[in-house]
Each structure stands twice: as structure tokens, then as C-alpha cells.
C-alpha positions in Angstrom: 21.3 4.7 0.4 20.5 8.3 0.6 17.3 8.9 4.3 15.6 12.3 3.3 15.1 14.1 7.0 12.8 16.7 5.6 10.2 14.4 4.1 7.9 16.0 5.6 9.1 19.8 5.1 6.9 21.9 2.8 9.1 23.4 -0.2 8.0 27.2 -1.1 9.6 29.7 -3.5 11.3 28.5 -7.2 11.5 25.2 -5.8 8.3 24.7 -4.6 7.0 25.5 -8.4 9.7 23.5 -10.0 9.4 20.5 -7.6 5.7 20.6 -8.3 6.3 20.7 -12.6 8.3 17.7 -12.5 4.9 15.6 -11.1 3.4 14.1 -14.4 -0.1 15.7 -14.9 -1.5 12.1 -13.1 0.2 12.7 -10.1 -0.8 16.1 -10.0 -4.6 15.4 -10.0 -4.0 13.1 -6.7 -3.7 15.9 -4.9 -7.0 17.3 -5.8 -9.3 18.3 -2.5 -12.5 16.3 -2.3 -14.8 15.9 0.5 -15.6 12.6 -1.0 -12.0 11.6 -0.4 -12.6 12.1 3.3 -15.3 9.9 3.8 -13.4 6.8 2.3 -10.5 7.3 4.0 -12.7 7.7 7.1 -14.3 4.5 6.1 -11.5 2.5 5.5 -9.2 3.4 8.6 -13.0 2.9 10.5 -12.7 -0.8 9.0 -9.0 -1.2 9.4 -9.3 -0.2 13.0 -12.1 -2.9 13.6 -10.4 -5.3 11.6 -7.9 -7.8 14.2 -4.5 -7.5 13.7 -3.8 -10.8 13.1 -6.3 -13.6 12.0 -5.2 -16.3 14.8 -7.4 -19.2 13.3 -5.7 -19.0 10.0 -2.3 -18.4 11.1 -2.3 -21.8 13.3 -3.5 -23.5 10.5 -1.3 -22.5 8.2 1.3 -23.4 10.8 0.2 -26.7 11.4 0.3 -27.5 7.6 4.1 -26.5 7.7 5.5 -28.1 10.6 3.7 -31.5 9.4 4.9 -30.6 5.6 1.6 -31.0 4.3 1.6 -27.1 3.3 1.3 -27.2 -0.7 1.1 -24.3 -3.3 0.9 -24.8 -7.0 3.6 -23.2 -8.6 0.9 -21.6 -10.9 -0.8 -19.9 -8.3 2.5 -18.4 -6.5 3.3 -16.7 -10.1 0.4 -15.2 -10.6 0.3 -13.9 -6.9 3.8 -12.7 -7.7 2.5 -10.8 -11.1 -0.6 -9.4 -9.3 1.6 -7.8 -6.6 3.9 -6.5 -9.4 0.4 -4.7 -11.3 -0.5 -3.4 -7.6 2.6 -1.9 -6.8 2.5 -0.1 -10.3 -0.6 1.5 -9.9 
């Protein structure tokens, strides 16, 4: 496993340009400016912020299910959680 300390380091010069032709054209229009961009990211950290950490109510529940073993999941339903993840993450 290879920890890159200079994720954060800007690249300039020959690299900079080649670094920056190897990002498919996709990637590349990510990176676009766009005031637009600002407000929903200021929107959603505003709503993540207000947003508890943990939802207590459920997590007891959820809890007591387990430790009394009446905690059930359809095996259907854990798949398709499993292949929505995987369509996410590919995104």
C-alpha cells in the first residue's frame, strides 16, 4: 500500500499539463467554476451540520431487535442494497 504525502500539493510545469491530459474529458468538466456549485454545497454542509450525528431512536431500536434476535432482513432486499451501493460508488 503505497500513502501519497503530497495529496494535497499543486503540480505546475510538464507535469502539471500531463497529469491534467490523463483526466478523461468527464472528469475534466468537474472542475468547472460555478457560483451555482457554491450555493449547494453551502446548502448541503448547512443541512449536514443541522442534521444529528446519530439518530438515537433508531439505533436503540434496531438494537433491541438484535439482542432479542427478532432483527430480520430479506435476503432480497440486502442484494439490492448491495447493487445500489455498487451503482453509487460508480458514479
Amino acid at each position: 500500500m503505497r500513502i501519497d504525502l503530497n495529496a494535497g500539493a499543486t503540480i505546475s510545469g510538464t507535469e502539471g499539463e500531463k497529469a491534467s491530459s490523463q483526466v478523461p474529458p468527464a472528469r475534466r468538466a468537474e472542475r468547472i467554476y460555478s457560483p451555482e456549485s457554491d450555493a449547494s454545497v453551502g446548502k448541503l454542509e448547512t443541512a449536514a451540520l443541522n442534521s444529528p450525528e446519530v439518530r438515537t431512536e433508531k439505533v436503540q431500536a434496531l438494537r433491541s431487535q438484535l439482542q432479542s434476535g427478532s432483527y430480520q432482513v430479506a435476503a432480497a432486499q440486502i442484494a439490492g442494497s448491495i447493487l445500489e451501493q455498487m451503482r453509487v460508488r460508480r458514479s
